[in-house]
C-alpha positions in Angstrom: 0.0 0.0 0.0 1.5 3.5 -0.6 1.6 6.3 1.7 -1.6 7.6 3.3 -2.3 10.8 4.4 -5.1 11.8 7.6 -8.0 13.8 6.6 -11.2 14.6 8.2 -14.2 13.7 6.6 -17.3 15.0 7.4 -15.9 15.4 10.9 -14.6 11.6 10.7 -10.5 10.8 10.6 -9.4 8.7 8.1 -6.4 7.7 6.0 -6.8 8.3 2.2 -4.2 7.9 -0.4 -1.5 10.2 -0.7 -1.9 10.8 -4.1 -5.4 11.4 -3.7 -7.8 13.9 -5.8 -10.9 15.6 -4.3 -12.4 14.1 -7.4 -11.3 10.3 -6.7 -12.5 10.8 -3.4 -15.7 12.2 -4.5 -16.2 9.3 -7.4 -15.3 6.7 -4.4 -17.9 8.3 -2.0 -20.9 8.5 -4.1 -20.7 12.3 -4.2 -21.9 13.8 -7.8 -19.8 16.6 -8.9 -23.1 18.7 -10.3 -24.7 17.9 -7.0 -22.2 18.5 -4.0 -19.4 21.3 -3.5 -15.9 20.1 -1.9 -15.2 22.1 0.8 -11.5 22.0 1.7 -10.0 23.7 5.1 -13.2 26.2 5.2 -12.9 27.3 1.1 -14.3 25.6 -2.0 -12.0 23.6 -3.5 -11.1 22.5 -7.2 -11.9 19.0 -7.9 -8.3 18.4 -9.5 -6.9 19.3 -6.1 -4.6 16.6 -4.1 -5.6 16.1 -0.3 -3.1 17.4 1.8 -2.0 15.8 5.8 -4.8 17.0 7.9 -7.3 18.8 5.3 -10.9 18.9 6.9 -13.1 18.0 3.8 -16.8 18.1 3.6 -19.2 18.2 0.2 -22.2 21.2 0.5 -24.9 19.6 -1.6 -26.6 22.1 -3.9 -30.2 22.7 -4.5 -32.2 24.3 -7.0 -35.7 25.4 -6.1 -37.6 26.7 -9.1 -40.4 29.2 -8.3 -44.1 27.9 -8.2 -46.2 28.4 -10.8 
């Protein structure tokens, strides 16, 4: 196995893959990139992005409400 880095996840610890991207984790998780946000250390994050030693990661699901008619 190569090296793992700690992240939290959704206020969980685990080890992920050192090489990791937010989108791998995302494709692993279930999470659908038009659907849910990454949220990296407090900021939005770019999917390409590689999880760093202790990032706090969380996905913000988006909603669309169309008005009534």
């Amino acid at each position: 196995m190569g090296r793992q880095v700690r992240v939290r996840l959704e206020g969980e610890e685990v080890s992920v893959d050192a090489h990791m991207r937010i989108s791998e984790l995302m494709r692993e998780l279930g999470y659908h990139p038009e659907a849910h946000v990454p949220v990296v250390n407090g900021s939005p994050a770019p999917e390409r992005m590689y999880l760093s030693d202790g990032d706090d990661v969380r996905f913000v699901r988006i909603t669309v409400h169309h008005p009534g008619v």
